[in-house]
N, C-alpha and C positions, 0 to 999 in steps of 0.2 A: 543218183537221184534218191531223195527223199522215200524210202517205200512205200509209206504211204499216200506222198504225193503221189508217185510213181503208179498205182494202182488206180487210184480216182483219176489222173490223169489217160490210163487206158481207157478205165472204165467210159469217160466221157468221148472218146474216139472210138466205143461202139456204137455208142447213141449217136453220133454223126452219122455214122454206117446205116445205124436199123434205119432211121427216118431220111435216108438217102432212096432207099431203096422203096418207102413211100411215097416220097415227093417224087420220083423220074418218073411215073408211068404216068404222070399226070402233066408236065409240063410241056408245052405247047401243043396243049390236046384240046385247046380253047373248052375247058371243063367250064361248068357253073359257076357266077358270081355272087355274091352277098356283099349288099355294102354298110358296112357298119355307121350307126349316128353321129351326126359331125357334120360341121361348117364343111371340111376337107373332105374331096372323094378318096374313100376308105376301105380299101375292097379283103377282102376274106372268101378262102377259098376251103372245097375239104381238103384240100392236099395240106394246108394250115393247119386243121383241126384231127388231121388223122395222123401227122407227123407229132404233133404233140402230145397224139394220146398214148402211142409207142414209148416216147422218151418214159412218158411218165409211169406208163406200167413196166416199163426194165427198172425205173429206178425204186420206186416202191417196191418191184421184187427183192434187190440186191440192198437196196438201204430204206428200209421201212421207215427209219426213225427219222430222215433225212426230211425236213422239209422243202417246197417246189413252189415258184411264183413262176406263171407262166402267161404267155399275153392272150392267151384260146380259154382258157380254163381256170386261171384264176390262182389263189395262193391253197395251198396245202399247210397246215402248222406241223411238225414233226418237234419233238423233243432234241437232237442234238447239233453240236453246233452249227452245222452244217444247212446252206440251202441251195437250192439250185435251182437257177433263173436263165427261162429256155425263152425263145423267140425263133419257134419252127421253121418259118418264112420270113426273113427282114426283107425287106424291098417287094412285096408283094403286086405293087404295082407294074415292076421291071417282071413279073413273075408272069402275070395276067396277059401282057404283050408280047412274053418272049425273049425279052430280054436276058442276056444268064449273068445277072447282076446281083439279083438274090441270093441269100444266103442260110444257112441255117445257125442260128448264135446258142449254143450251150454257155454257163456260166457256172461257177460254183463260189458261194461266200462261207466264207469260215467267220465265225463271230462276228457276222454284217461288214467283214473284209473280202474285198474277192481275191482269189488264191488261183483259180486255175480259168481257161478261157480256151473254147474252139470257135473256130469259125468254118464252116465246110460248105463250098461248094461245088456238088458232085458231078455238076453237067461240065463243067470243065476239068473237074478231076485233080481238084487242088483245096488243100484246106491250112489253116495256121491256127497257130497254137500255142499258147503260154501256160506259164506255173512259175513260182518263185526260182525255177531252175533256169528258167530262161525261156526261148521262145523259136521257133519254129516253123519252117514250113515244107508241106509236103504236095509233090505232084506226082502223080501216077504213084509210082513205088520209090519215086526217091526222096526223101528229106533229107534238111539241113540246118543247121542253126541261122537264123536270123539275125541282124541290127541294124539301129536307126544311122541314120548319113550324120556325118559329123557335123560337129557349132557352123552355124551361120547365119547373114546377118539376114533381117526381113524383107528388104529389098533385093536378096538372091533366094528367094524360097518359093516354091510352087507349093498351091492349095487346091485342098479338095472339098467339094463340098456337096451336098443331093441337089438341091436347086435356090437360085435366086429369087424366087418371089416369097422364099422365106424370109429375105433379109426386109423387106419394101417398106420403105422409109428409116432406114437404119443409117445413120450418116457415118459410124464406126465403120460397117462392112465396106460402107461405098470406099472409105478411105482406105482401108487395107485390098481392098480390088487394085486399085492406085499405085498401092508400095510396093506390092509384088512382083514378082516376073510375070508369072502365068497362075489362074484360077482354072480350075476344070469342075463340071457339075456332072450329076447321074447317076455318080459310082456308088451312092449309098455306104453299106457298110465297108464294101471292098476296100476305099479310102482310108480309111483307118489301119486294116491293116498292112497298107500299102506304105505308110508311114513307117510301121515297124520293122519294114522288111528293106526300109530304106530307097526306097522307089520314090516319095513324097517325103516333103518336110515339114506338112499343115494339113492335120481332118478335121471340119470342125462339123456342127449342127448343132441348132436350135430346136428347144424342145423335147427331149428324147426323155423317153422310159427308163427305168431301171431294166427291161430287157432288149434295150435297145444297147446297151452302152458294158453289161456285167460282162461278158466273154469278151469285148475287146479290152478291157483295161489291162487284165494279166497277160496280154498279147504284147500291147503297147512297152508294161513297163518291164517283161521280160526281154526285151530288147533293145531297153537302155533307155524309153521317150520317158514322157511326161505327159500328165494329163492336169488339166485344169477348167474353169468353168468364169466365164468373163461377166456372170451376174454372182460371183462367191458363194453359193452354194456349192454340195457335198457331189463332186461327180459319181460318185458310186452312186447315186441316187438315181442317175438323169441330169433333166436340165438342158443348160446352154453350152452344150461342151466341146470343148478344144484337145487334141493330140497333138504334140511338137516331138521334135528331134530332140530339143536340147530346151533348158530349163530359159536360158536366154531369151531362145527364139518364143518360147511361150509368153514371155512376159512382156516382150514387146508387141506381141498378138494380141494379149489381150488385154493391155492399155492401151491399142487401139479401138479395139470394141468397145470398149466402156466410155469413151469418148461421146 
């Protein structure tokens, strides 16, 4: 591997570690909620806010010049190429109930590309991971390399997605509910990389942040998928975004959606 992939790729599977080590003592300890402003119930917790402020003081230790957009605390500008786009707790909601469906999403963009991606979550004891080298995952102490399931058609594919009354009135989803074998809801980020690791053939979501979406994408494409965005906007951004196995199964995805 790349050394210096190879380095910031560690370096981001310590920050899984440190803010692992802040989020367990908090979950299912029915801690304090805060609900952030919004149509949608939006909850935030410390375990949120204390897990972010760890990433971000290792990485300002180790790379001062690096800059940090993060969804607790906002963007930091640094001087080099580099940024990194943390989301301490995704599925916060799954968090707040108990659920161990949350995650923690590290990300890192090199020239507003993303380059490397963890996903770690610790109550279960398994996290995945990509870089231009490829892609990853690990449970308790053993890793392995990952990939996506091979070509197939849309009417043999299982999807994942967080929940149906995002789609409500969407006559696209309804019809790819329809084509499919089987839909499953909940998994949040899990989904996605459940895709890369070849468990699933379809993670979609509507909606998403740039830290919702930066650590899965080098997950995804180091394992062979495809990502795309069924309104043509820039996935790395966010947005309306789609994971596939194969480039096929995307585009028949989301010339369904666009429908």
């Amino acid at each position: 591997m790349n050394s210096e992939i190879n380095e910031l790729t560690q370096f981001a599977l310590k920050l899984a570690d440190a803010s692992a080590k802040v989020i367990l003592p908090q979950f299912r300890k029915n801690i304090a909620i805060d609900i952030k402003a919004g149509e949608v119930w939006d909850p935030v917790t410390d375990a949120d806010r204390s897990a972010e402020r760890i990433i971000r003081e290792m990485i300002e230790a180790n790379y001062p010049d690096h800059s940090i957009v993060g969804e607790e605390y906002g963007t930091k500008t640094g001087t080099s190429p580099y940024t990194w786009v943390l989301d301490p707790i995704d599925g916060t909601r799954a968090f707040v109930i108990g659920m161990p469906t949350w995650v923690t999403l590290i990300g890192l963009y090199r020239n507003g590309q993303p380059l490397l991606g963890v996903m770690n979550q610790p109550f279960v004891g398994e996290r995945f991971f990509g870089n231009p080298e490829g892609a990853w995952h690990q449970h308790q102490s053993q890793t392995h390399s990952i990939h996506v399931r091979p070509p197939l058609k849309l009417s043999l594919a299982s999807v994942g997605t967080t929940a149906p009354q995002l789609y409500k009135g969407h006559q696209g989803f309804a019809n790819l509910q329809k084509a499919v074998t089987t839909i499953r809801f909940g998994g949040d980020a899990y989904f996605f990389s459940l895709v890369a690791a070849g468990h699933l053939d379809i993670a979609m979501d509507p909606g998403l942040q740039i830290y919702d979406i930066a650590a899965l994408i080098p997950i995804i494409k180091g394992a062979g998928g495809v990502v795309g965005t069924w309104t043509d906007n820039d996935p790395t951004q966010g947005g309306n975004v789609m994971f596939a196995s194969s480039q096929s199964l995307l585009d028949e995805a989301l010339e369904m959606m666009r429908d």
